[in-house]
C-alpha positions as CSV (number, residue, x, y, z in Angstrom):
1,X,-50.8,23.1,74.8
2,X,-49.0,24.1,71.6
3,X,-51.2,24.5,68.5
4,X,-50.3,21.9,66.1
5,X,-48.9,22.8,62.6
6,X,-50.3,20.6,60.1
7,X,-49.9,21.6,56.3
8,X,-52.5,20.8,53.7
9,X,-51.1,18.0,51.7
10,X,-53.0,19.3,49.1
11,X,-78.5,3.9,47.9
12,X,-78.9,7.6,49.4
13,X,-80.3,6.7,52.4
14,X,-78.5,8.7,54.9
15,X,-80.7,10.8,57.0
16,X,-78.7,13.9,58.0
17,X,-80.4,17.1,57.0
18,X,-79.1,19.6,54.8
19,X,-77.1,22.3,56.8
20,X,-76.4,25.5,56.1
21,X,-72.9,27.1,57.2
22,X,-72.9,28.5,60.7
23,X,-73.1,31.9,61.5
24,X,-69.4,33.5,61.5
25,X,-67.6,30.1,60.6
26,X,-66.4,31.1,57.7
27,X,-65.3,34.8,57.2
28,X,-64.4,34.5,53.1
29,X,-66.5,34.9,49.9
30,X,-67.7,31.8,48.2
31,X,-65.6,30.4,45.3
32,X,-68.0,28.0,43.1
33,X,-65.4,27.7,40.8
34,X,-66.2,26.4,37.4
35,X,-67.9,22.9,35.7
36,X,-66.3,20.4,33.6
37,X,-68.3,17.4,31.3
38,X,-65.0,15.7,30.8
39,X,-63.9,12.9,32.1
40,X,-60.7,13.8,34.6
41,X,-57.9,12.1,34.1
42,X,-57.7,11.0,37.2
43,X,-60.9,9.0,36.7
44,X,-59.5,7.4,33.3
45,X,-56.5,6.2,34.5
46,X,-57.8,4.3,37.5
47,X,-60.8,3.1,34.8
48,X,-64.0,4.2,36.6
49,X,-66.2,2.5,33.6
50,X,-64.5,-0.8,34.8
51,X,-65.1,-0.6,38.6
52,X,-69.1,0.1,38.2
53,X,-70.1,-3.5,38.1
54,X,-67.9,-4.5,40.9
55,X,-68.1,-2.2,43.2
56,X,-69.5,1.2,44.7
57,X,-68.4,1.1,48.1
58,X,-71.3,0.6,49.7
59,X,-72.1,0.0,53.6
60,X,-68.5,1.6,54.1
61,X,-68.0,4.8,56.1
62,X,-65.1,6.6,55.4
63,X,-64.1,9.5,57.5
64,X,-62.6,12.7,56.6
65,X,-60.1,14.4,59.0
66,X,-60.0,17.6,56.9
67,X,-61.2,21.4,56.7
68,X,-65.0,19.9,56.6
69,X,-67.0,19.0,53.8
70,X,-70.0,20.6,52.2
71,X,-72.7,18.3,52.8
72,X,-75.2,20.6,50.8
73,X,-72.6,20.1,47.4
74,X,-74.9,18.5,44.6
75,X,-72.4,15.7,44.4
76,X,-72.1,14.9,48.1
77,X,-75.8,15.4,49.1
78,X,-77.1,12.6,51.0
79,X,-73.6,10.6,51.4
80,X,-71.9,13.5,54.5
81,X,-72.9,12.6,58.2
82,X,-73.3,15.4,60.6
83,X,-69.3,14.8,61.9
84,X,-68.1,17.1,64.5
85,X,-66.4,20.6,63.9
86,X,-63.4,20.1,66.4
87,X,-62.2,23.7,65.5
88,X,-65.8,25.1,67.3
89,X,-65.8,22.0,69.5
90,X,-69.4,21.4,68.5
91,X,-71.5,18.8,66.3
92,X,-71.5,19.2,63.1
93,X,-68.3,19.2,60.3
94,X,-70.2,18.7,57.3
95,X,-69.4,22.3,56.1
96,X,-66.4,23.4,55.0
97,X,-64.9,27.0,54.2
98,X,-61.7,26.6,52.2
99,X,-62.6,23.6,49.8
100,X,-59.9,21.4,50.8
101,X,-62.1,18.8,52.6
102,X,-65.1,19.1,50.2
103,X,-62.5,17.9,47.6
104,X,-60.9,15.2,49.3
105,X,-64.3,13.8,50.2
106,X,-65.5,14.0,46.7
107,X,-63.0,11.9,45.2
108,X,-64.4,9.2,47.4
109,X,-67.8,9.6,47.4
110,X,-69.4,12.1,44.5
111,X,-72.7,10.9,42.6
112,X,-72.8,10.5,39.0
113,X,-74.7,13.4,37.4
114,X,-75.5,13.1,34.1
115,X,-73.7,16.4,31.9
116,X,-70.8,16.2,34.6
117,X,-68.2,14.0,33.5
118,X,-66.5,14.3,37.0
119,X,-67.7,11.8,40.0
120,X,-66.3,9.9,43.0
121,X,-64.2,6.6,42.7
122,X,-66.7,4.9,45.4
123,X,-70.2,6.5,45.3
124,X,-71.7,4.3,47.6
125,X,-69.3,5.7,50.9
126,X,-70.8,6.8,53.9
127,X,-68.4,10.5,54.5
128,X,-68.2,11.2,58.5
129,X,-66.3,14.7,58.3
130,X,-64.2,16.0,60.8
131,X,-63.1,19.2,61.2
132,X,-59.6,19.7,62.3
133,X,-58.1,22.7,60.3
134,X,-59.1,25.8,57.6
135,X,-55.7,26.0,56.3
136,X,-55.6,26.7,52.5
137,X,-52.9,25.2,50.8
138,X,-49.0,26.3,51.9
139,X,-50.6,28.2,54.5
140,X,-49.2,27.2,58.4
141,X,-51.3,29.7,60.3
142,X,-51.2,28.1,63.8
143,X,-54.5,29.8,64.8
144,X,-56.9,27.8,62.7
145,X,-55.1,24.4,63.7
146,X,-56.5,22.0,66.7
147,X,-53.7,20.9,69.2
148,X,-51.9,17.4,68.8
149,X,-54.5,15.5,71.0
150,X,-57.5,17.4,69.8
151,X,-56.3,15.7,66.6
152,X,-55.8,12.5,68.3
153,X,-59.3,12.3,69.6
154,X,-60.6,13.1,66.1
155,X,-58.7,9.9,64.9
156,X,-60.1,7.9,68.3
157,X,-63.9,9.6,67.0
158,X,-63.6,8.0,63.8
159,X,-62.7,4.7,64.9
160,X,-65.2,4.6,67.9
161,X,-67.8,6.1,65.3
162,X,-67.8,3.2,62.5
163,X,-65.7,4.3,60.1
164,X,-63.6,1.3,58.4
165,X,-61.3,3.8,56.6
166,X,-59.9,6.9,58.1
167,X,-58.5,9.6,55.4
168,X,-55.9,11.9,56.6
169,X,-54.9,14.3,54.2
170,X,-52.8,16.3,56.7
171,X,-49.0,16.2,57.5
172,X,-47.1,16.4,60.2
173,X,-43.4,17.3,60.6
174,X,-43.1,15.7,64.3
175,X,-44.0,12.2,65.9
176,X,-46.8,13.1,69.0
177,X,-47.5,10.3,71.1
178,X,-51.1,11.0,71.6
179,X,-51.1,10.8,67.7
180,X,-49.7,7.7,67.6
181,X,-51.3,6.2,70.0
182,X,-54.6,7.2,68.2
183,X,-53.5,5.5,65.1
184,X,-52.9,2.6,66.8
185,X,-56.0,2.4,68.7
186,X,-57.8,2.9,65.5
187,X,-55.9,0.4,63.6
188,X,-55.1,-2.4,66.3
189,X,-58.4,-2.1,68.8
190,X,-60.9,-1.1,65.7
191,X,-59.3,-2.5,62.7
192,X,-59.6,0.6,60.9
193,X,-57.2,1.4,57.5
194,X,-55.6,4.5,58.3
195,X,-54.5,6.1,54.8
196,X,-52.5,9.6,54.8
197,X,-50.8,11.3,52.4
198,X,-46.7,12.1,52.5
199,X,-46.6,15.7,52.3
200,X,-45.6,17.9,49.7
201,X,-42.3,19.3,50.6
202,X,-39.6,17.5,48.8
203,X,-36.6,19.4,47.4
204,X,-34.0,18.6,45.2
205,X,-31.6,19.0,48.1
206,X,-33.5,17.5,51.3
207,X,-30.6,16.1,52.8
208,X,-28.2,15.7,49.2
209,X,-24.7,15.0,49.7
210,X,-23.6,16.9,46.4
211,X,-20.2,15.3,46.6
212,X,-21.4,11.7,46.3
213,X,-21.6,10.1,43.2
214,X,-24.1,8.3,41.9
215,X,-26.7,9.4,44.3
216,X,-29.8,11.0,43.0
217,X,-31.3,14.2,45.2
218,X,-34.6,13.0,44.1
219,X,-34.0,9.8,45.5
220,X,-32.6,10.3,48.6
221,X,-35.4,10.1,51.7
222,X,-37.1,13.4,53.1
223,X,-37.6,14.0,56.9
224,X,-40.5,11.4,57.6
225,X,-44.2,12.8,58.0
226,X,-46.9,11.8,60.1
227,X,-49.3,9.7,60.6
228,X,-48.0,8.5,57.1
229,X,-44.7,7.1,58.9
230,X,-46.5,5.7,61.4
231,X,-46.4,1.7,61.3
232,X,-49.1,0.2,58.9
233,X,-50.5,3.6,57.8
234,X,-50.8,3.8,53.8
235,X,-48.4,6.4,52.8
236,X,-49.9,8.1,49.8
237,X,-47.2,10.2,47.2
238,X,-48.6,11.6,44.1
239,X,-47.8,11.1,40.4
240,X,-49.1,14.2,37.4
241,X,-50.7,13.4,34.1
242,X,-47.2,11.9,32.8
243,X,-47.2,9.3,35.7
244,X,-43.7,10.6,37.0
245,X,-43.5,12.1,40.9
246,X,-45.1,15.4,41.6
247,X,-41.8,17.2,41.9
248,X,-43.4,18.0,45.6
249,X,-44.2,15.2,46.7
250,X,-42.1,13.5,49.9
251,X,-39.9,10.6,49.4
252,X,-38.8,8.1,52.1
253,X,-39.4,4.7,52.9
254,X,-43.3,5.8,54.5
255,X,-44.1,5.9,51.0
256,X,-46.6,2.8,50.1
257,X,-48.4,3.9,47.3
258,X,-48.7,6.4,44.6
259,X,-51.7,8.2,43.3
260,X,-53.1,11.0,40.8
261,X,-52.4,14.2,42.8
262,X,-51.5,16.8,39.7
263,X,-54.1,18.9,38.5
264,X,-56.7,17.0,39.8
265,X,-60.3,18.1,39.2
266,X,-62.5,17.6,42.2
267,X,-65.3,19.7,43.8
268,X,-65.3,23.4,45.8
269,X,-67.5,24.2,48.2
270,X,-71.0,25.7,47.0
271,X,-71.6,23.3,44.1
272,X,-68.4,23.7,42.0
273,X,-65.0,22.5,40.8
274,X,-61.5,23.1,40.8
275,X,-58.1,21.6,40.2
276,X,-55.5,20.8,42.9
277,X,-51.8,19.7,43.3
278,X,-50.4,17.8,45.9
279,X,-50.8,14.2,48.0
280,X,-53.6,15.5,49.5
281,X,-55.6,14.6,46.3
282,X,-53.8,11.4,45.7
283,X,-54.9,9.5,49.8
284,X,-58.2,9.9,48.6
285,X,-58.4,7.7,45.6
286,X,-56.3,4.9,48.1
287,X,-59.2,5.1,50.5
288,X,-61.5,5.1,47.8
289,X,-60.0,1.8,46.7
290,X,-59.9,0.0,49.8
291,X,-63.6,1.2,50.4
292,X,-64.3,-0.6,47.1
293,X,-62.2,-3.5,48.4
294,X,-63.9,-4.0,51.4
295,X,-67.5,-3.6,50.1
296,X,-67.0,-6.4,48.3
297,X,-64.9,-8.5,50.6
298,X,-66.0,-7.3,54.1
299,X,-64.7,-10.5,56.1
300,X,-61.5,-8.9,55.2
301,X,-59.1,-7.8,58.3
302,X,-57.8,-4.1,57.9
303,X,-54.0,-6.0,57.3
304,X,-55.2,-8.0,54.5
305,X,-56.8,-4.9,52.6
306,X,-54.0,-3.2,52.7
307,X,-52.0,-6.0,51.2
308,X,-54.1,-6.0,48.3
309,X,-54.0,-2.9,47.4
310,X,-50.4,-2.9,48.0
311,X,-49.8,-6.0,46.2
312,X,-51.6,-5.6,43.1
313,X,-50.3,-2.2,42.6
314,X,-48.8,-1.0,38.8
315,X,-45.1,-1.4,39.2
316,X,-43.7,2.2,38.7
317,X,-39.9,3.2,38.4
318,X,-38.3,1.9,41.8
319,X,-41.6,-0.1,42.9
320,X,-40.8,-2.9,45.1
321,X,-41.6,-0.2,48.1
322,X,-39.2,2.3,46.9
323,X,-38.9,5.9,47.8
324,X,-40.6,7.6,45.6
325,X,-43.6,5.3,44.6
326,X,-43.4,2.7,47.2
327,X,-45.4,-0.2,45.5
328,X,-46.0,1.8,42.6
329,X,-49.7,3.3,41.6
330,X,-53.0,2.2,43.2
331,X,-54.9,-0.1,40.7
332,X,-58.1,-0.3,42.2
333,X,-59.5,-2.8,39.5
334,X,-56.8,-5.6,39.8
335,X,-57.6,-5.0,44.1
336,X,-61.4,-6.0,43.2
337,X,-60.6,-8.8,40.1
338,X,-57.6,-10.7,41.6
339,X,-57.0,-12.8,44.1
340,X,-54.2,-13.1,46.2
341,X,-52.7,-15.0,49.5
342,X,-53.5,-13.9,52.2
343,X,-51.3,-11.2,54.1
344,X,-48.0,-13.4,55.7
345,X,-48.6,-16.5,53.4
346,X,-46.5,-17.3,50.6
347,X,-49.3,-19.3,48.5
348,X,-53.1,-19.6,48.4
349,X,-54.1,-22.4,50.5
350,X,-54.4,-25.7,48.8
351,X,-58.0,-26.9,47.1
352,X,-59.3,-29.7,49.3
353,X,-59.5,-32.5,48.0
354,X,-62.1,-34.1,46.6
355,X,-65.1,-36.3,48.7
356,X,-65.2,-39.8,47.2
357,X,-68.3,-41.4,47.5
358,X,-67.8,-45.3,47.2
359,X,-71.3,-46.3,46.0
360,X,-71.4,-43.4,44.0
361,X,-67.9,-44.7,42.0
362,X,-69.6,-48.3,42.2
363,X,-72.7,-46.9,40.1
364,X,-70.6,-45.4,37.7
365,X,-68.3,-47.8,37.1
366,X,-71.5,-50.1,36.6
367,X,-73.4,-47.8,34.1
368,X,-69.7,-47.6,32.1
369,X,-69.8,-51.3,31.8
370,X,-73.1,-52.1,30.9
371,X,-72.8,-49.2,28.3
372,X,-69.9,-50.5,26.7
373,X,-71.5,-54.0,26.2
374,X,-74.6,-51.9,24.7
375,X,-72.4,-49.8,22.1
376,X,-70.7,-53.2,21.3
377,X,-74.2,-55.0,20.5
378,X,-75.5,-52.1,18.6
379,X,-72.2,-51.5,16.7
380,X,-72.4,-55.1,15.2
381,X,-76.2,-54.8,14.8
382,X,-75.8,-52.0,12.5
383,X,-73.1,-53.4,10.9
384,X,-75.1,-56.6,9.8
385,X,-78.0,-54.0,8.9
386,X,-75.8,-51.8,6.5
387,X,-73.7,-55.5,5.0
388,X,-77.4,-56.8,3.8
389,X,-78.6,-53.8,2.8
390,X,-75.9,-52.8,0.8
391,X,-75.8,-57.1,-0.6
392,X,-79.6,-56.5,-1.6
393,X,-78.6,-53.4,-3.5
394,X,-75.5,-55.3,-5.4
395,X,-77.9,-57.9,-6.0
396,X,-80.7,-56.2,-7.7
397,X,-78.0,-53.8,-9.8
398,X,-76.3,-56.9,-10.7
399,X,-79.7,-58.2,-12.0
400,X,-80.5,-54.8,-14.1
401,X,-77.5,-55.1,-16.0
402,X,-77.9,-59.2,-16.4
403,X,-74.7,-59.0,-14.2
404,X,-72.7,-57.5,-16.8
405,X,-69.5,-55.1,-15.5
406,X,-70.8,-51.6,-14.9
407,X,-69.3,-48.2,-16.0
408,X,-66.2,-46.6,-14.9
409,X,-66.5,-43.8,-12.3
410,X,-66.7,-40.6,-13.7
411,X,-63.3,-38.4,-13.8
412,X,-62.6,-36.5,-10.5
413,X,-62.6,-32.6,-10.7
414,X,-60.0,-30.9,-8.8
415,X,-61.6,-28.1,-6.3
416,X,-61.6,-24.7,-7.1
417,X,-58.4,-22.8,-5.3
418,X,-59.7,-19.7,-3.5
419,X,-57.7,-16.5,-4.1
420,X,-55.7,-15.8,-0.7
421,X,-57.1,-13.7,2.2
422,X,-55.0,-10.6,1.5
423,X,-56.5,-10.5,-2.0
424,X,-59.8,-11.7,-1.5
425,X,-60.6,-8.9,1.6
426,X,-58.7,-6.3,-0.7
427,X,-61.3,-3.4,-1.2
428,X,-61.7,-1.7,-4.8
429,X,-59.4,1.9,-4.7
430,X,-61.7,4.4,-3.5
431,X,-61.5,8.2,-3.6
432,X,-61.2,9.7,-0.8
433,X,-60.2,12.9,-1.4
């Protein structure tokens, strides 16, 4: 069988031991790369701070169709599963010798540490890694690469292995049936989310007709990649620090959703960091929402998360499902705080209405009459108090003056007129040189 090209679209209580990489697995040097204490910008935008007290993900097992992941990564400790290395055909994925998959898993699922300002969107996944590839990015070396149904059974092992979200950050320039037909299984039999990002080979002139006017080369659709073209996968584009279109990343109607994908920090293999470009980077942070999503709502069907997310996405240029953003950019916050119809309805459904109680209305209507009739009595009670009160009062003045015509009332003072607001909060002229 033909080896199958696929391009890299660039409460810990989990028992899995900590692994060390096998012997002869991986051949290079190890790159920690370097630490950061900022915030990413990738974490700002999609307002991490915010999504804390709603949700971490928890109970949610998101698996990770990648180059492996380092399980023994600071940040990952305790949340990777053993996973499968489908490259050795053995047990165990969670290690990982190019970085890709350690990255894509860590936007999903790194721990806070306090002194590093980067961590995972939802800390509280579950990671089951699976390890289909060691390709480094633009690299297409067909002898690192599982076949096309050695990919599809890793789809069918996530599904048949818990995992509610399946995150493919992988592309694939041709439409295999045992592919598809692992998607579907996963999404129709399981009710799995299948999220995968678009690739990362647009051009200027994919399929430009120059001599047409009017019509954009950036708009105009590239050749469809899978599984994100496959029906209701979650096509995943990528947007830079600007919020415009990584110039790379693929346009076409298979794109659903944007996310951050330029120069985005996330972690390396052998407890570091580095930056990255491409979708691979951004179908993280969607399966990172959804994991959120469904933590929180997990009656939910696999159809109706992805209307959510889809549905309460930030409109971006051309949203509406357009080429190049599709809805426009994940907003996993609005996904957790509003509510919306169901998928396939046009409204929420209507309140029901209210249970009446008949003796209940009869008690009420009761306790209203007789305290009516009891403010009515006390009203006139205190008014014939006050009027022989205040005729005792007249009547001994009236005495004490031998009922003579007293004085006139004192003249009234106007009130004082406070200077307005922009005067009266005006501060005295300070130096602050």
């Amino acid at each position: 069988m033909a080896a199958l090209m696929v391009g890299l679209a660039a409460g810990l209580a989990i028992s899995a031991p900590a692994v060390a990489t096998p012997a002869g697995a991986c051949t290079n040097a190890a790159d920690p790369g370097t630490m950061i204490r900022q915030t990413p910008w990738a974490q700002q935008l999609l307002a991490i701070d915010r999504l804390r007290p709603l949700s971490t993900g928890a109970g949610i097992t998101v698996a990770v169709i990648d180059s492996g992941v380092d399980a023994q990564h600071p940040q990952l400790a305790g949340r990777v599963l053993p996973g499968y290395d489908y490259l050795r055909n053995t047990p165990g994925g969670n290690f990982d010798c190019v970085s890709h998959g350690t990255a894509v898993a860590s936007l999903i699922a790194a721990q806070h540490v306090d002194g590093i300002g980067f961590e995972g969107l939802a800390p509280g996944v579950t990671i089951l890694p699976l390890r289909v590839s060691d390709h480094e990015d633009n690299d297409n070396n067909p002898k690192d690469a599982v076949s096309p149904q050695v990919f599809a059974d890793a789809i069918r092992y996530a599904a048949d292995s818990g995992a509610r979200i399946i995150n493919i950050s992988l592309t694939l320039d041709a439409d295999f049936p045992a592919v598809a037909q692992a998607v579907r299984y996963a999404q129709e039999v399981k009710g799995c989310v299948v999220v995968a990002s678009v690739g990362n080979h647009h051009t200027v002139t994919t399929g430009a007709t120059p001599s047409v006017p009017g019509v954009s080369p950036s708009a105009v659709s590239d050749p469809p990649s899978y599984p994100a073209a496959y029906p209701n996968v979650l096509g995943v584009g990528a947007i830079d620090e600007g919020g415009k279109r990584l110039d790379e990343s693929q346009v076409g109607p298979y794109v659903d959703l944007v996310a951050p994908g330029g120069n985005v920090l996330a972690a390396t293999r052998v407890s570091g960091y580095g930056y990255w470009n491409g979708t691979s980077m951004a179908a993280p942070l969607v399966s990172a929402a959804a994991a959120l999503l469904w933590s929180t709502h997990p009656a939910m069907s696999n159809i109706n998360v992805m209307w959510q997310l889809t549905h309460t996405a930030d409109p971006m240029p051309g949203s509406n499902h357009g080429s190049e953003y599709g809805y426009g950019l994940v907003d996993p916050y609005r996904a957790l705080s509003e509510q919306l119809p169901v998928a396939g309805s046009q409204s929420p459904a209507p309140i029901p209405a209210a249970t009446v109680d008949p003796a209940a209305v009869a008690r009420t209507a009761d306790w209203h009459h007789h305290g009516q009739v009891a403010l009515i009595v006390g009203g006139l009670a205190v008014l014939v108090a006050a009027g022989g009160a205040g005729f005792a009062v007249a009547v001994r003045r009236g005495r004490l003056r031998d009922w003579r015509p007293g004085n006139a009332a004192p003249p009234r003072i106007p009130p004082t007129v406070e200077e307005p607001e922009t005067v009266f909060f005006a501060l005295p002229d300070r130096d602050l040189g």
